[in-house]
DRENDO-1510 file (C-alpha; in Angstrom, 1 decimal, always signed):
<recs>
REC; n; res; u; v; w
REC; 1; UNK; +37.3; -10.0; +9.7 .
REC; 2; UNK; +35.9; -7.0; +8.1 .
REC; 3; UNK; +31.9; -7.5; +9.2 .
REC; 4; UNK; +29.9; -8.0; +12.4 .
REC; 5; UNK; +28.4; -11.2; +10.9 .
REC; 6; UNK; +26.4; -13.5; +12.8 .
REC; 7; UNK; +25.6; -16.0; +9.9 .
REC; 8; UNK; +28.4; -18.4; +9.7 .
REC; 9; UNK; +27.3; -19.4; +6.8 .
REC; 10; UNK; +28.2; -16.2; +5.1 .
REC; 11; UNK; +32.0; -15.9; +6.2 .
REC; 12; UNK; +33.0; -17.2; +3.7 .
REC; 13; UNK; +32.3; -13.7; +1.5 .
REC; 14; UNK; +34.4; -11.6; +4.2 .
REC; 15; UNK; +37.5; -13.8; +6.2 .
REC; 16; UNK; +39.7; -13.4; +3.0 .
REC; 17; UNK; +39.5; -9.7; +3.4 .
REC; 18; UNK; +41.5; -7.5; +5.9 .
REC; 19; UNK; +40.2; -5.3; +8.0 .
REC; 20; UNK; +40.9; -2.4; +10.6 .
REC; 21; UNK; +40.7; -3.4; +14.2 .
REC; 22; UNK; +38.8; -0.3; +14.4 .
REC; 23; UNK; +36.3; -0.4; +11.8 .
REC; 24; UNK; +33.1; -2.1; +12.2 .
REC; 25; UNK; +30.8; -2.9; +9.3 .
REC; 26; UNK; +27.4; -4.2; +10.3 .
REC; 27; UNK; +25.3; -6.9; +8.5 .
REC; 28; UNK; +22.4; -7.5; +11.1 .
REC; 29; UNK; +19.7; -5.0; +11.9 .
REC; 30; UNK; +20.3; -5.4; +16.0 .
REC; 31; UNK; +23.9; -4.5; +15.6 .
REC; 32; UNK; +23.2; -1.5; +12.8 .
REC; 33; UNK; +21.0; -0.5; +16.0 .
REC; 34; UNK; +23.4; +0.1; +18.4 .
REC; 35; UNK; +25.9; +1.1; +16.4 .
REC; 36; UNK; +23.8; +4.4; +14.5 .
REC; 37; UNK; +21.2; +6.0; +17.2 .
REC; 38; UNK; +21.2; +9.0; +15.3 .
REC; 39; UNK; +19.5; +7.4; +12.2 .
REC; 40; UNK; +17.9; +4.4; +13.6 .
REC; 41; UNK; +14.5; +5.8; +13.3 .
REC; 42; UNK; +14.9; +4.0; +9.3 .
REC; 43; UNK; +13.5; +0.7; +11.5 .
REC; 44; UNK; +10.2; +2.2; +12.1 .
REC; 45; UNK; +8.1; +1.5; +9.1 .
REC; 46; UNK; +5.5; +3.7; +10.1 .
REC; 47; UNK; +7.5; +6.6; +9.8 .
REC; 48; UNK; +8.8; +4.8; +6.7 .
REC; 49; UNK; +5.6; +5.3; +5.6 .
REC; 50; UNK; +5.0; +8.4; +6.7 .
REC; 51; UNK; +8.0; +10.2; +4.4 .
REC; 52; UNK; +6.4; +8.9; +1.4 .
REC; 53; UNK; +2.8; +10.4; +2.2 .
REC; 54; UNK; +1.3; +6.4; +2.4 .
REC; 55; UNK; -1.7; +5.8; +4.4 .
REC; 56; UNK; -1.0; +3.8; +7.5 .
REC; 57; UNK; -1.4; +3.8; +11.3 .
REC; 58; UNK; -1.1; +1.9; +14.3 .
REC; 59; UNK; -3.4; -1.0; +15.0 .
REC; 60; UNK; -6.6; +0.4; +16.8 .
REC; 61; UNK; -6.7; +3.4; +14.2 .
REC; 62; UNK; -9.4; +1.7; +11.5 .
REC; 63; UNK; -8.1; +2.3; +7.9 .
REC; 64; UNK; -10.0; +4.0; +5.5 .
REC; 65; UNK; -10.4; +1.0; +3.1 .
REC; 66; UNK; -9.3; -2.5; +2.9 .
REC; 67; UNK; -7.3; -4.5; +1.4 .
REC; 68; UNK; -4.2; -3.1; +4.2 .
REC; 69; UNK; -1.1; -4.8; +4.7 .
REC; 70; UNK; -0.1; -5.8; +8.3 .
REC; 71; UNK; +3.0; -5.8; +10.2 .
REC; 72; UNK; +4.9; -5.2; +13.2 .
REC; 73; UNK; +6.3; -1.3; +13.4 .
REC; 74; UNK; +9.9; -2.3; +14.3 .
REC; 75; UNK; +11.3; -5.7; +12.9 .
REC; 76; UNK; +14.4; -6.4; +13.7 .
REC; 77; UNK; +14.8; -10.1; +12.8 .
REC; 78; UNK; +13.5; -9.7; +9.1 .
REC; 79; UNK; +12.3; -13.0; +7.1 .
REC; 80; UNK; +8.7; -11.1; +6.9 .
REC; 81; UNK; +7.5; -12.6; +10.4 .
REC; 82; UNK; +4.0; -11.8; +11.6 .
REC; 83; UNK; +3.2; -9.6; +8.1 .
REC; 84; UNK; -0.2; -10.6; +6.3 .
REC; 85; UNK; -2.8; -9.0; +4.5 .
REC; 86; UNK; -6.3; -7.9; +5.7 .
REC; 87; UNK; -8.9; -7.7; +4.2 .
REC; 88; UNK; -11.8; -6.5; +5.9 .
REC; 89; UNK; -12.7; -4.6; +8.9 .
REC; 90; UNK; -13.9; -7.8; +11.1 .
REC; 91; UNK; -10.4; -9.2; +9.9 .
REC; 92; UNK; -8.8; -5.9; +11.6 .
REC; 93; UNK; -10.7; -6.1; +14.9 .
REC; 94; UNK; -9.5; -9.9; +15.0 .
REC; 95; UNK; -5.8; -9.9; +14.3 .
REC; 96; UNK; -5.3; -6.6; +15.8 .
REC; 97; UNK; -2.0; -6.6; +18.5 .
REC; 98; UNK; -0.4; -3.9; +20.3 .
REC; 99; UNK; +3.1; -2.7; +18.6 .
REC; 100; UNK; +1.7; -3.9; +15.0 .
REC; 101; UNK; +0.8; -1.4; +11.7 .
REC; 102; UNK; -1.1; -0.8; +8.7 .
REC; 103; UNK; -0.1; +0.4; +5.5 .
REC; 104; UNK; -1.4; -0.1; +1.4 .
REC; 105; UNK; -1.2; -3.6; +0.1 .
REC; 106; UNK; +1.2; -2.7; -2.5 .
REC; 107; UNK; +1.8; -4.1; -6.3 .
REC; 108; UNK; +4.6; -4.2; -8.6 .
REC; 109; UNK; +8.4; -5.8; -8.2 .
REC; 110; UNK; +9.6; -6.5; -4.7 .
REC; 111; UNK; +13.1; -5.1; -5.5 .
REC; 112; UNK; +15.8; -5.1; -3.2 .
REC; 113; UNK; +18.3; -2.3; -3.5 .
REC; 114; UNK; +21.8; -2.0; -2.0 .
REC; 115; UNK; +22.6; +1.2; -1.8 .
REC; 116; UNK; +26.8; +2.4; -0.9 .
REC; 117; UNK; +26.1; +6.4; +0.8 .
REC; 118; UNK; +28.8; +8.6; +1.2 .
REC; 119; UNK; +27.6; +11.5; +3.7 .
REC; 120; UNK; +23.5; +11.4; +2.6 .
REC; 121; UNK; +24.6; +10.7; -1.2 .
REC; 122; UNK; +24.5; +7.5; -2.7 .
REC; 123; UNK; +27.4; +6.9; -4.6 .
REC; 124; UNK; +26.7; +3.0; -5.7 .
REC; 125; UNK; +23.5; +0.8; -5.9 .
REC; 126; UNK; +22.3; -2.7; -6.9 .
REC; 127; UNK; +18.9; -4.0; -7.6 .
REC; 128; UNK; +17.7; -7.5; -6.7 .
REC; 129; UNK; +13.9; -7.9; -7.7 .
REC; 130; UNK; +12.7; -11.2; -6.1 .
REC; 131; UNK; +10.1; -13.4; -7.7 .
REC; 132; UNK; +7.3; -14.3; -4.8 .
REC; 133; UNK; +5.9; -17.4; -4.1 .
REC; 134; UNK; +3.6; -17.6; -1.3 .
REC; 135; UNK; +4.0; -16.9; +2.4 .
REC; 136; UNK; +6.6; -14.5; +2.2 .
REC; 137; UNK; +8.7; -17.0; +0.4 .
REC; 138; UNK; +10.4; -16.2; -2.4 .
REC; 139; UNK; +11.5; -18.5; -5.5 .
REC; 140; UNK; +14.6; -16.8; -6.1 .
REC; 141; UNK; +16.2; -13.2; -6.8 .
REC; 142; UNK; +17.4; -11.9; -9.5 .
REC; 143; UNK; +20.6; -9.3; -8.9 .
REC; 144; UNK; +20.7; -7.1; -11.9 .
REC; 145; UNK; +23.7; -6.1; -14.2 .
REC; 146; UNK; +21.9; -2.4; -14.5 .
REC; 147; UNK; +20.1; +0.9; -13.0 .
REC; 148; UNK; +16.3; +0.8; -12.9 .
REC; 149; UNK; +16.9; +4.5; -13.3 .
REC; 150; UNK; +13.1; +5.2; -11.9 .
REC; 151; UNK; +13.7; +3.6; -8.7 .
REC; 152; UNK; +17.0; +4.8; -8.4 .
REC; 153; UNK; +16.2; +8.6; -8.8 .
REC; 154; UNK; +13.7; +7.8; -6.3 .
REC; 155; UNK; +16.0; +6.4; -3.9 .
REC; 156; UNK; +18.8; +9.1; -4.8 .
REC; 157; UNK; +16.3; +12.3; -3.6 .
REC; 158; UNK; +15.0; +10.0; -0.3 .
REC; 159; UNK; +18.1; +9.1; +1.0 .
REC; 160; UNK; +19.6; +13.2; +0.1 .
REC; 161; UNK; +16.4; +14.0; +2.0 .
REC; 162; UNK; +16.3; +12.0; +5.4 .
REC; 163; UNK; +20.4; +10.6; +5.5 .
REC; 164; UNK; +22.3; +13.7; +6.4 .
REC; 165; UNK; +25.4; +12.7; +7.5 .
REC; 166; UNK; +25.2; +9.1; +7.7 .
REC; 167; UNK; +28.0; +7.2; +5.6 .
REC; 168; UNK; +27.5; +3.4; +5.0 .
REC; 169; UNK; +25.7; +1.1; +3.3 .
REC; 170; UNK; +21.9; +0.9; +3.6 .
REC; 171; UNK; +19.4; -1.3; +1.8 .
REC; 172; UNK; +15.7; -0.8; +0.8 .
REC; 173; UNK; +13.2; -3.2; +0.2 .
REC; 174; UNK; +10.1; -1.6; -2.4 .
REC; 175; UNK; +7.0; -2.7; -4.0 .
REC; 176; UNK; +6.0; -0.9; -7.0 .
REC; 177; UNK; +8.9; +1.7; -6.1 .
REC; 178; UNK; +7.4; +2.7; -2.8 .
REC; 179; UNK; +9.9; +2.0; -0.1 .
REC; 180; UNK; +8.4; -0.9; +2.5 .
REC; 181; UNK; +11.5; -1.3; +4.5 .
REC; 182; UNK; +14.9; +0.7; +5.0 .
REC; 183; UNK; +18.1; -0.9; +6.8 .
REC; 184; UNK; +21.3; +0.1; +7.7 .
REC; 185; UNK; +23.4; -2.5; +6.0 .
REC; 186; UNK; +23.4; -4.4; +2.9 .
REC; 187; UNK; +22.0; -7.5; +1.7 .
REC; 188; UNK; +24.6; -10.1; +2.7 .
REC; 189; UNK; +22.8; -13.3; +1.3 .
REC; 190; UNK; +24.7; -12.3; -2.5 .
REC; 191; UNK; +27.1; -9.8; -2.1 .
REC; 192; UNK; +29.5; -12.7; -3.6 .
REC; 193; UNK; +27.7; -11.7; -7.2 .
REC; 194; UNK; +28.8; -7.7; -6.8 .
REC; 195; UNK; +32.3; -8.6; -8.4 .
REC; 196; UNK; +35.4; -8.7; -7.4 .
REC; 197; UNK; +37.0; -6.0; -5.0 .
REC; 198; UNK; +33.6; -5.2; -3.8 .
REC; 199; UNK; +34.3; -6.2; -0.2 .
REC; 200; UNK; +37.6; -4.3; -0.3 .
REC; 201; UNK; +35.2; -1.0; -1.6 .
REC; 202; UNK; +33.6; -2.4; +1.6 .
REC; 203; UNK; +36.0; -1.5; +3.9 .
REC; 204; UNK; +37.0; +1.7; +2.5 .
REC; 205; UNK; +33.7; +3.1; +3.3 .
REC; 206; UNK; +33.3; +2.5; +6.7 .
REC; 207; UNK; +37.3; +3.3; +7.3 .
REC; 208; UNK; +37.6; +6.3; +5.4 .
REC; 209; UNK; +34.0; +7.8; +3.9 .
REC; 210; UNK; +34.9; +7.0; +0.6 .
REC; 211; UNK; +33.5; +4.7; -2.1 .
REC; 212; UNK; +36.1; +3.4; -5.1 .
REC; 213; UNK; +34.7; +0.7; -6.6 .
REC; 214; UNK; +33.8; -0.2; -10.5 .
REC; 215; UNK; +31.2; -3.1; -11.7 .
REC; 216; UNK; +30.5; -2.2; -15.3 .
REC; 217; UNK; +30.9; -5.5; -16.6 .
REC; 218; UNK; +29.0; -7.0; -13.6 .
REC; 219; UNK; +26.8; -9.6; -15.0 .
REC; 220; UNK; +23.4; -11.2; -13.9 .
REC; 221; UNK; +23.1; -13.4; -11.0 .
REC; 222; UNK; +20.6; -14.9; -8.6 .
REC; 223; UNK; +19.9; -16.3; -5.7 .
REC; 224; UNK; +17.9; -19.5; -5.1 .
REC; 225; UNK; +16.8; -20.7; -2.1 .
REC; 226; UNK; +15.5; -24.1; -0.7 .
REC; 227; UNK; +12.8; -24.0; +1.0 .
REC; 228; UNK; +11.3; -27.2; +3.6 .
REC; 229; UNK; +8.1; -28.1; +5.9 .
REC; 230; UNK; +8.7; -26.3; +9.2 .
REC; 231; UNK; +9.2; -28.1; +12.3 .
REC; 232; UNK; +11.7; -30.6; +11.6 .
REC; 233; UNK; +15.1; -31.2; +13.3 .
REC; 234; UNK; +17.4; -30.7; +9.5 .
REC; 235; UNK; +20.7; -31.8; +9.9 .
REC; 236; UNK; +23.2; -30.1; +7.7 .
REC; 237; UNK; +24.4; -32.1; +4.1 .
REC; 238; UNK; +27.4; -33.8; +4.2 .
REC; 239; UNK; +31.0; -32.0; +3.4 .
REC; 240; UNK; +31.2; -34.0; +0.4 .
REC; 241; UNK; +28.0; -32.9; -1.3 .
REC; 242; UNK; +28.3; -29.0; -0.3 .
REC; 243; UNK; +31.7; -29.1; -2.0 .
REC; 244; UNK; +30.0; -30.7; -5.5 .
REC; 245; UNK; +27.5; -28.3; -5.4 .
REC; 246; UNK; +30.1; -25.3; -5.0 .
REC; 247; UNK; +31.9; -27.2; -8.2 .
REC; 248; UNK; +28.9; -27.1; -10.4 .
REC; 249; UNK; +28.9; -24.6; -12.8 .
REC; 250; UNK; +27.9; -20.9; -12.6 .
REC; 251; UNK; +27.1; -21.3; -9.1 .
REC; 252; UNK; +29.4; -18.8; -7.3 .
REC; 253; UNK; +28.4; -19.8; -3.3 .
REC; 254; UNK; +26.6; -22.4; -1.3 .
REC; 255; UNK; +24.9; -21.1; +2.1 .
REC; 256; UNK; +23.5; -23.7; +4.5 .
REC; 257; UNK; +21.2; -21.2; +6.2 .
REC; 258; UNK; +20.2; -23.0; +9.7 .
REC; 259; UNK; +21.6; -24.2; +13.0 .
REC; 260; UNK; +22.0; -27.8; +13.7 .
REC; 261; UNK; +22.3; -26.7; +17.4 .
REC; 262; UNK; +19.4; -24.5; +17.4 .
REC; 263; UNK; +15.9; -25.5; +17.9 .
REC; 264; UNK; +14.0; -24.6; +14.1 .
REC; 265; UNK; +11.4; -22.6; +15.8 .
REC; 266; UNK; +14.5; -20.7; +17.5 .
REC; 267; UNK; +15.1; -19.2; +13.9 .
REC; 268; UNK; +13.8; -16.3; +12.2 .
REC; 269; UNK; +11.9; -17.7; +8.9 .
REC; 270; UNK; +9.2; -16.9; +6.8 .
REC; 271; UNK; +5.6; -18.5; +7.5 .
REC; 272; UNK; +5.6; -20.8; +4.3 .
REC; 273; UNK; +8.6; -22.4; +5.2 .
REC; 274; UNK; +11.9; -23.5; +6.6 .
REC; 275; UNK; +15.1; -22.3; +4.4 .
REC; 276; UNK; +17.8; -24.8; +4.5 .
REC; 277; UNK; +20.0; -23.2; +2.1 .
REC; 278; UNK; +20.4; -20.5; -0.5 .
REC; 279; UNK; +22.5; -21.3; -4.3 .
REC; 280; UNK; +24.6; -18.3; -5.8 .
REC; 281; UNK; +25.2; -18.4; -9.5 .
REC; 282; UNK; +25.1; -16.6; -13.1 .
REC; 283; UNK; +23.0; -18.9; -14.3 .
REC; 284; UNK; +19.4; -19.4; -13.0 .
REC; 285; UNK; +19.1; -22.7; -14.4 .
REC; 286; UNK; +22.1; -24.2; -13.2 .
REC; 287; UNK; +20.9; -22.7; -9.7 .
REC; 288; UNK; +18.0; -25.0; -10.2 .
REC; 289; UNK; +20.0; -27.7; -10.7 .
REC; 290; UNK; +22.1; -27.3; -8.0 .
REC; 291; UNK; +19.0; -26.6; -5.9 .
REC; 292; UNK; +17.8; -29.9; -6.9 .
REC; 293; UNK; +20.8; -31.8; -6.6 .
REC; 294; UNK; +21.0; -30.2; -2.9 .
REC; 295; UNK; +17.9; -31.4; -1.9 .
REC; 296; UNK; +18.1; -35.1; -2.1 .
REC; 297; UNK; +20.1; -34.7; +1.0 .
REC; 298; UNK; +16.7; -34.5; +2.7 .
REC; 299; UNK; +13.5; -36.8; +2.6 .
REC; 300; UNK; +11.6; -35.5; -0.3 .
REC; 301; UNK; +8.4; -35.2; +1.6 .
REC; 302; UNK; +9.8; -32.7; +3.9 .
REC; 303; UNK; +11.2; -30.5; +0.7 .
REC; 304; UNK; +8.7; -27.6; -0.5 .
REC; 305; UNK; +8.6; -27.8; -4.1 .
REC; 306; UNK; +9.8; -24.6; -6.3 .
REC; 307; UNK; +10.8; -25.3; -9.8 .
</recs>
């Protein structure tokens, strides 16, 4: 197994590949943790913020305007929880909480970039710009065949700045270009649409430093997820159906995204909703129809609707 994956759902991009006893290739922020203390500081968004010169602080420090984005300082569970805009001074004194920050309620693309660095150099990257829906939900991402070559220069002079001897993958989540998160890992919801051999590029990286891998014929993909109410004991879809929806076509992967086991409140989601699953494909409308076909597995009241 070449990854530190605690998603079973997402084995299925990594168990064909083999891997160095040694090595160990991180997809979750707790384990990227543990495993880099010497660049782990990337996890505190206000020093995110900080690098780039954006106004921000602490709760109990009063912003200089409104609207201000809120958020906890260190996240390490992702999915957006306890983020939300405020708007107005009274709104700061009520919602304010130890251990929580402002920053500028950004505009523009939410893109998320996987980035391949090779000693504080980026040597590879990927966009994914999502489309928001409310909530911190999104309707789906779209991976991109090319360079934003705005954001990437961007990126390219950050990471040369602050990375110094770090070799691995990293991923950054901006609005409008301004970096809002940074992680020590990549994106591991749709690294099935990178292209073939991009897993074994993968393991190069974290066993030897180096990065050999080609995608210039890469095409577009996207990821659609399913969204339902939360609070609700889901059960997963039957064998049968997952392996018709993996058989449509252009969808590349099927992710059932939840714990049967595992109480719903137990998992890290966004406030809008509960995701059961998330569709990989070329095509975004056979996504959707996958997406649709997947959720009559479910009572339809229960189902958040996205199309």
């Amino acid at each position: 197994m070449p990854v530190l994956e605690r998603d079973p759902w997402r084995l299925q991009y990594f168990d064909h590949v083999p891997c160095p006893e040694h090595v160990q290739i991180p997809t979750d922020d707790p384990d990227c943790w543990l495993l880099y203390p010497g660049h782990r500081w990337v996890y505190d968004k206000l020093r995110i913020a900080e690098t780039q010169g954006l106004a921000c602080g602490p709760h109990g420090v009063t912003p200089g305007g409104f609207p201000v984005f809120s958020k906890p300082i260190i996240n390490l569970r992702g999915m957006g929880t306890g983020s939300h805009a405020i708007r107005s001074a009274a709104e700061m004194e009520l919602f304010s909480q130890p251990g929580h920050m402002w920053m500028p309620l950004l505009s523009g693309d939410h893109v998320s970039t996987d980035c391949a660095v090779v000693n504080g150099r980026i040597a590879w990257l990927c966009h994914a710009t999502g489309t928001p829906w409310a909530e911190g939900m999104f309707r789906h991402w779209r991976i991109h065949a090319t360079t934003m070559p705005e954001l990437a220069a961007s990126l390219t002079v950050w990471v040369a700045r602050h990375m110094q001897g770090y070799s691995g993958m990293m991923n950054f989540e901006t609005i409008g270009g301004s970096i809002i998160e940074a992680h020590l890992r990549f994106a591991d919801q749709w690294c099935d649409l990178y292209g073939a051999g991009w897993v074994e590029a993968l393991v190069k990286l974290y066993e030897g430093g180096t990065w050999e891998f080609g995608d210039q014929s890469r095409p577009e993909g996207y990821s659609v997820p399913l969204f339902a109410c939360h609070g609700n004991g889901y059960r997963h879809p039957s064998k049968a159906l997952q392996a018709e929806i993996r058989a449509m076509p252009h969808v590349s992967s099927l992710q059932i995204t939840f714990h049967e086991g595992k109480p719903p409140e137990a998992h890290a989601m966004p406030p809008g909703g509960f995701r059961l699953a998330v569709i990989n494909g070329t095509d975004l409308a056979a996504c959707h129809a996958a997406r649709r076909r997947l959720a009559s597995a479910w009572n339809p009241s229960l189902i958040l609707d996205q199309d």
